[in-house]
N, C-alpha and C positions, 0 to 999 in steps of 0.2 A: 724347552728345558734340556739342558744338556746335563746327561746321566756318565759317571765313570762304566767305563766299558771293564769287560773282564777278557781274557784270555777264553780260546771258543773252549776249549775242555770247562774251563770253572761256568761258563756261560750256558753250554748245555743244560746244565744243571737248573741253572735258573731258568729257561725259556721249558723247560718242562717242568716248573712248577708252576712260575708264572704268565705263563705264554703256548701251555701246553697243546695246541693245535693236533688234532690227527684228519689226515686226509679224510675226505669223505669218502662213501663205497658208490656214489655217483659212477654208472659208466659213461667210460669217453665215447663220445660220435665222434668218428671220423667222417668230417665232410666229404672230403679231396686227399687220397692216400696216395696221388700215382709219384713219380719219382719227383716230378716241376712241381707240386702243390701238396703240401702237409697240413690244410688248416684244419683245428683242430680244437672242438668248447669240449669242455670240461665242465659240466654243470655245477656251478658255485665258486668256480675259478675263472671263469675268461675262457680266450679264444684267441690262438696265437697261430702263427704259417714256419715252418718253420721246416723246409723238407731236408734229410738227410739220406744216406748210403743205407741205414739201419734196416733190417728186416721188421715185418710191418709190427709184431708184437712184442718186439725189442725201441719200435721208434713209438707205440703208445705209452708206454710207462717212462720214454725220452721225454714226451711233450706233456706227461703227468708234473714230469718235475721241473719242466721249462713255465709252467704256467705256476707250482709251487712257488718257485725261485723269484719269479716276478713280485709276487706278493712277501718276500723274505721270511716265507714258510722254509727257513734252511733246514730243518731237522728233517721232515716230510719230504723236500724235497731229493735231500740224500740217500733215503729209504727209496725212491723211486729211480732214480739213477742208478743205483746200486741192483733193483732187479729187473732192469736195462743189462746190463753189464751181463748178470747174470745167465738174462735168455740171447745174449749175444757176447760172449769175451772179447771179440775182436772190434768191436761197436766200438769206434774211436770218441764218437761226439759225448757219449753217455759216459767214459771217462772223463772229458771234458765239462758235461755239467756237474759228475760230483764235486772237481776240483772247484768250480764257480762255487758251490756250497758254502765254502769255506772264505770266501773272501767276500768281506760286508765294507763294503770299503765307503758308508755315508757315516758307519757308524767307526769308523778310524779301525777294524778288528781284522783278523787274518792272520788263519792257521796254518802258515805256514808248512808242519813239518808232515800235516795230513795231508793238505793237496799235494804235496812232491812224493808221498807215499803211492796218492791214488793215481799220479800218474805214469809213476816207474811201478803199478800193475799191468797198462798199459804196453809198455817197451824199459829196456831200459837205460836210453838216449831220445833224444830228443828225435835226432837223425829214424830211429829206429818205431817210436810212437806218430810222424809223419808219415812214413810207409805207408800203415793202417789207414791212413784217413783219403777214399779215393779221388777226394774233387778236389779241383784249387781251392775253393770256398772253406772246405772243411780242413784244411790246411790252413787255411789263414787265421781260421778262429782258431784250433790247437798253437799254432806260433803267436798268436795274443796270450793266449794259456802258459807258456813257455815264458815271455817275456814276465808276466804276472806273477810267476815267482822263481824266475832265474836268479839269476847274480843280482847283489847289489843291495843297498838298504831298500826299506819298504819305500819311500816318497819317490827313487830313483826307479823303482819297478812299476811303481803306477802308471807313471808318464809312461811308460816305454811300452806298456800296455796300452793305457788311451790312444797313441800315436801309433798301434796295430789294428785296433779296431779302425780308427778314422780311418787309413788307409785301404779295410773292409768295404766301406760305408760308401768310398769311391770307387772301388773295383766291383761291387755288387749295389749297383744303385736301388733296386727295387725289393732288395734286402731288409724289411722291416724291422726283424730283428738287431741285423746289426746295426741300425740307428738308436732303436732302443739300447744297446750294451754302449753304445759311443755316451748319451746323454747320462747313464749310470757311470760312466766312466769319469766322464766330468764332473758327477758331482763328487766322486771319492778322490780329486787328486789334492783336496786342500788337509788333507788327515784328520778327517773328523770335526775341521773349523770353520764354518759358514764363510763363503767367500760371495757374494751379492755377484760378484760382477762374473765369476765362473757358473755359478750355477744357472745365471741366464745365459751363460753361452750353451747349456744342455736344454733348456725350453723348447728350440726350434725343433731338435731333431726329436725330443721326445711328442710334441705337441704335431708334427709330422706322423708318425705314427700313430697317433690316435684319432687324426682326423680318417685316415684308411681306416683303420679297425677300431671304431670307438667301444670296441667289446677288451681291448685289449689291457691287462691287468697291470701288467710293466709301464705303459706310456702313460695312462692317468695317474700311476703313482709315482713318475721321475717326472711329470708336471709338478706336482704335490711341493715334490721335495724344490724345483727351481722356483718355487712363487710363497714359500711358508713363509714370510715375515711381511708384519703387519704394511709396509709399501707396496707389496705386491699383489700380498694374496688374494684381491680380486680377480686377478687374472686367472687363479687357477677354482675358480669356485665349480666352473663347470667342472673341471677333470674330479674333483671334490664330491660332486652330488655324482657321477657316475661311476664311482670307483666302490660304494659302496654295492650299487647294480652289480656291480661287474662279479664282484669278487665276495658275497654274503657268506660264505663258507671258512673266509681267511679274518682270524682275528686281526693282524696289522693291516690288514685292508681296513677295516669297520675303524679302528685307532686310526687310522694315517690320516682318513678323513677331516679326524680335529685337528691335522695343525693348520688347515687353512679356517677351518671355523675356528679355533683360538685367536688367531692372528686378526681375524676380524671382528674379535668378539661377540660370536653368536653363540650364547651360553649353553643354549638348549640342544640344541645341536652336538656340541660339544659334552653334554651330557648321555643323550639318549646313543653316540654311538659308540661313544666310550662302556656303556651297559653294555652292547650288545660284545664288543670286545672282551669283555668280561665273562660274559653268559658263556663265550666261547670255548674260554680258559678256564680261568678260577678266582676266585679274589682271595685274591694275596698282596701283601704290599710288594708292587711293580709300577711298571709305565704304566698301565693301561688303568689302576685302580689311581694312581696320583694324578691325573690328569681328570677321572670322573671329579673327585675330592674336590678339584680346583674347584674344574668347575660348578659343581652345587654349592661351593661357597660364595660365589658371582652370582647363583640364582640367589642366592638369599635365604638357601636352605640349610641353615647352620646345623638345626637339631638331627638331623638323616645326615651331614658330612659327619657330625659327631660320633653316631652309631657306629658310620662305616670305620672311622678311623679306629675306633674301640677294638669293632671285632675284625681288624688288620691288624692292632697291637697283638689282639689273642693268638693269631694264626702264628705267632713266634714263640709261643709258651716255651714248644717242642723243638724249638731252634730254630733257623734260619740260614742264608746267605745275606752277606754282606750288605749288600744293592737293596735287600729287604729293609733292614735296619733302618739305612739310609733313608729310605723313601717313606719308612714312618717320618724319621725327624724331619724331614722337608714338610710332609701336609700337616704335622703338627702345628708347625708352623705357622704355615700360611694359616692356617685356619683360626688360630690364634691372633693374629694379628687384624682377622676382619672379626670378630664378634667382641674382641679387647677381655673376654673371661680371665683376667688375669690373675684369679684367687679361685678358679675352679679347679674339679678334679683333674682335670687335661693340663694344669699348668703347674701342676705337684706333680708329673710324671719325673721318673728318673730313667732316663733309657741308657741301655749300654751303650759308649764309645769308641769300646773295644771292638765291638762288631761293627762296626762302621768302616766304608766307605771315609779318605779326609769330607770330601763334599758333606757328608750324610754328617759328622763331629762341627763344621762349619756351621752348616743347619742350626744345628743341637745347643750349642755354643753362643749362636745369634740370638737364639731362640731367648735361652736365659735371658740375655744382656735386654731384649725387649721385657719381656717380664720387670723385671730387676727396673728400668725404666720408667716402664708405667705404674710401677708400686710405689717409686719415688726413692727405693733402696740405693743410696751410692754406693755402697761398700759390695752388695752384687754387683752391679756395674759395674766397679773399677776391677774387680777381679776377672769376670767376664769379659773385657775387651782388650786385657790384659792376653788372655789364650786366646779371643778371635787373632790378634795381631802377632802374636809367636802362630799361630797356621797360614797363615796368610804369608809371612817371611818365611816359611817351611815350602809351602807354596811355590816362593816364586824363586826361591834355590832349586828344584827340584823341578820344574816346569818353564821355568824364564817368566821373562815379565811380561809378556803378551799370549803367553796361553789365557783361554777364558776362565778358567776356575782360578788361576792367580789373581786374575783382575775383579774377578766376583769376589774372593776374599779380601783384597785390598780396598774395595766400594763396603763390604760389611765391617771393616776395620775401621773404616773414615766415620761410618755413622756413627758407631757404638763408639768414638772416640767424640763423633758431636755431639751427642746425647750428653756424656758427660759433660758438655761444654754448659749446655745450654739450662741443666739441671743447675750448673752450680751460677748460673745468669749470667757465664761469659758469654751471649748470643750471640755478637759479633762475629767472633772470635768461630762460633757453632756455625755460624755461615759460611764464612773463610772453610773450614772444612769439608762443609758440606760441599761447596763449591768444588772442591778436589774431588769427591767422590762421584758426582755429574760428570763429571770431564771424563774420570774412570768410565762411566758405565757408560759415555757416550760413545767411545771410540772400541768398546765390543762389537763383537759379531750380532748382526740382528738376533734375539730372539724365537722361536717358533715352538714355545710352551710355556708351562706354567716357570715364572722367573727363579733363577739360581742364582738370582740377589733377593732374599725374603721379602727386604723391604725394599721396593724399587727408590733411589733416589733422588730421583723428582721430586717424587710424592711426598719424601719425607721432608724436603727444603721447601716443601710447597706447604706444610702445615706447620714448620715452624717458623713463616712468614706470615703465617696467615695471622700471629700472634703477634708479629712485631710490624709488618709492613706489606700490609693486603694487597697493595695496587703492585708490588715484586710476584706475590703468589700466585697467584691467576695462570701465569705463562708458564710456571713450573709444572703445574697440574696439566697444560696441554702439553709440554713434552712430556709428559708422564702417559698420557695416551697415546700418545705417536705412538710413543715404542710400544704399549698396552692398551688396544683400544677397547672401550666397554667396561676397562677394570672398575669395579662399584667405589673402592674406597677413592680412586683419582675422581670419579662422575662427582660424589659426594662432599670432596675438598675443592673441585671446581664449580660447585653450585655455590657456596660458604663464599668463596673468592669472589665469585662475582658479583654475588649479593651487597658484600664487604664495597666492590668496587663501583658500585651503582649502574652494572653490566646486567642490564634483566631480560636482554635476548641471550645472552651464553648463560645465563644460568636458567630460564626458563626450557633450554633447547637438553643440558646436563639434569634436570630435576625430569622432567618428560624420561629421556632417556633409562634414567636408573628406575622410574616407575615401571617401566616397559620389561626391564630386566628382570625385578624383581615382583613378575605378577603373580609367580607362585611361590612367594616366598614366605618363610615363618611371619607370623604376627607381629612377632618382635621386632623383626627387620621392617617391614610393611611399615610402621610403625614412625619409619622416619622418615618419609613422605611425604604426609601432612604440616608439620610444622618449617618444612623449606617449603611446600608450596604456599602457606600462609608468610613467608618471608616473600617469595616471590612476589605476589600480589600485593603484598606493601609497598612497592619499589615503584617509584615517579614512572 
């Protein structure tokens, strides 16, 4: 799911309500403290090497926030850099990791005018902050730190960054760390826009790293991030089941784990650690609460997604942020659209769009136009895709035409424009469009969470096929899994299809399937089981 980012001031704010992580009071063991070997666990964080010039109780509260930072515990982390600095002023590297602090660079974010603060406390020149730092090593990483927010726009400081590290990476070969910042490096130089064929160039080096230190916090989670979409993410299952090991302590560790369990559809999974991300923080509408949502609506557990989304509505009586808002009308959403309540209390919400996030009004906006849909109301409808499609040309004035939230708006514009088609029995004509909106959402960046198209649209050309011409549906429903694999309503419209197509191994292998997903699921849901496996078993 791709989430609007905020600026890190407005962002702080949210990651201490929603993401509110404090260090734990675990002491560090230092294994190996002499000058050649720094390794170093942190009970509930990992285990990193990482040796520096720092004097010894200036370099443990270093590698408290070196093992932070890995886990993008950035607030935590900065508190412990900061009393680094403290117990040593002249500590070059511990000015150097506050400034990392600040630059999130998978999530497109970076503050800019904090880390050139934190480093002219440092010196104040470049020439004069190199001084301080007495090795070549620690040199080279401070002039990565230099190039990271020198001159120049942000895309052009990246690279010049990544191309500092990688030259790290060869001048200190057995430098673990700096192949971990080279593999983080790579995945931030697309600006926050999945690039498939860059982020597996960071696999090696991060996946190199964790075969040395499989304790290590940073390398199974920039595995995570090179293998999140649903073609890959086999490969990162291991880094996946070890990273929650690794790092029990850090709520984005326990969350990071789901994007490879989403991407491969293991529902349960992707619920129970999203809880414990939660336990960590708070439940508030955020990443870590929309992604449980998701997934308990995948297990089949609508009436517990219901509760939680209620009392995530409540938690805004007293106000909110933005991204809060937002992240109501997304799981309202989704949630809405797998149990079809479209004359329940949840679908007579009125949420503000003022407070919104565009994404989180696109949501909100779609949402209607579904409703409105499945009532059979054209005059909601047409007004509803009337504003999805003035946001979606807002969109892509203000974004261009291949950022990904333009191209999600423009896929939510095409459907809510098929709907009307197919409503008033131009169905043809509802294909032809639908057709547009497939090609749209083909040619996005993979996904790796819950979709920022509500209604994915496969799925949707895939059930309004299934009404005009069964033996076409079938194949919509598996691209619909490609890029969603597990999702119940695709498992559910590819049983239908294949039934329809007298396919009784893909619909026997999709009814299995969604039993399997759904074995703790409400009665309700449970419920539809039976009469596709009574379909199945009729089949020649």
């Amino acid at each position: 799911m791709r989430h609007p980012r905020l600026a890190r001031r407005a962002r702080i704010g949210f990651i201490a309500v929603c993401c509110g992580y404090a260090a734990p009071c675990a002491v560090i063991s230092v294994l190996r403290s002499t000058p050649a070997e720094a390794q170093t666990t942190l009970p509930g964080l990992g285990t990193v090497d990482f040796p520096t010039s720092g004097p010894p109780e200036a370099q443990k509260e270093f590698l408290r926030g070196l093992l932070l930072l890995h886990s993008f515990e950035y607030i935590s982390a900065e508190k412990a850099f900061r009393r680094a600095e403290a117990l040593a002023p002249e500590f070059a590297m511990a000015y150097w990791g506050e400034a990392m602090t600040y630059n999130h660079g998978v999530w497109n974010e970076q503050d800019l005018a904090s880390a050139r603060a934190t480093l002219a406390r440092l010196g104040a020149t470049p020439e004069a902050r190199r001084a301080k730092a007495p090795t070549a090593r620690e040199q080279r990483y401070l002039e990565a730190v230099e190039a990271l927010y020198g001159a120049g726009d942000k895309p052009r400081r990246d690279t010049l960054y990544a191309a500092v590290i990688e030259r790290l990476v060869r001048e200190n070969p057995a430098d673990l760390e700096a192949k971990a910042f080279y593999a983080l490096a790579l995945l931030g130089l697309n600006q926050g826009i999945r690039d498939t064929v860059t982020y597996l160039r960071a696999a090696p080096y991060a996946d190199t790293v964790f075969r040395a230190n499989p304790n290590h916090p940073g390398a199974a989670h920039y595995l995570i991030h090179s293998f999140d979409d649903p073609l890959h993410a086999a490969k990162g299952l291991e880094a996946a089941r070890a990273y929650s090991r690794i790092a029990p302590e850090a709520a984005h560790a326990q969350h990071m784990t789901t994007h490879i369990f989403l991407a491969m559809g293991m529902w349960d999974e992707v619920v129970s650690q999203n809880r414990i991300a939660v336990s960590l923080t708070s439940e508030v509408p955020g990443h870590y609460t929309s992604w449980l949502v998701y997934g308990m609506i995948q297990q089949g557990r609508w009436a517990e997604a219901e509760d939680l989304v209620q009392r995530l509505r409540n938690t805004l009586k007293e106000g909110g942020l933005r991204p809060q808002y937002s992240a109501v009308a997304e799981i309202r959403g989704h949630l809405l659209l797998h149990n079809a309540a479209w004359r329940s209390g949840m679908a007579g919400w009125s949420l503000n769009r003022d407070k919104m996030t565009v994404a989180g009004e696109l949501a909100d906006r779609f949402t209607a136009g579904m409703i409105a849909y499945f009532r059979r109301d054209a005059a909601d409808l047409g007004v509803t895709a009337a504003g999805v499609a003035r946001l979606a040309d807002a969109l892509r004035t203000d974004r261009g035409p291949h950022d990904p939230a333009t191209m999600a708006g423009e896929v939510m514009a095409r459907e809510l424009g098929a709907m009307q088609l197919f409503m008033s029995d131009r169905r043809e004509d509802a294909v032809l469009r639908m057709r547009e909106a497939t090609a749209i959402e083909d040619a996005m960046p993979m996904e790796y969470g819950p979709p920022a198209i509500l209604q994915p649209s496969h799925e949707l050309l895939g059930n309004m096929l299934l009404e005009m011409r069964p033996a076409e549906s079938e194949q919509e429903f598996l691209r619909a899994l490609a890029l969603a694999p597990g999702r119940t309503r695709s498992l559910a419209g590819l049983a239908r299809a294949a039934v329809a197509n007298g396919d009784k191994a893909t619909a026997q292998r999709a009814v299995d399937q969604l039993a399997a997903i759904w074995h703790a699921a409400n009665p309700r849901v449970k419920d539809e089981i039976p009469p596709l496996r009574r379909l199945v078993a009729g089949m020649p």
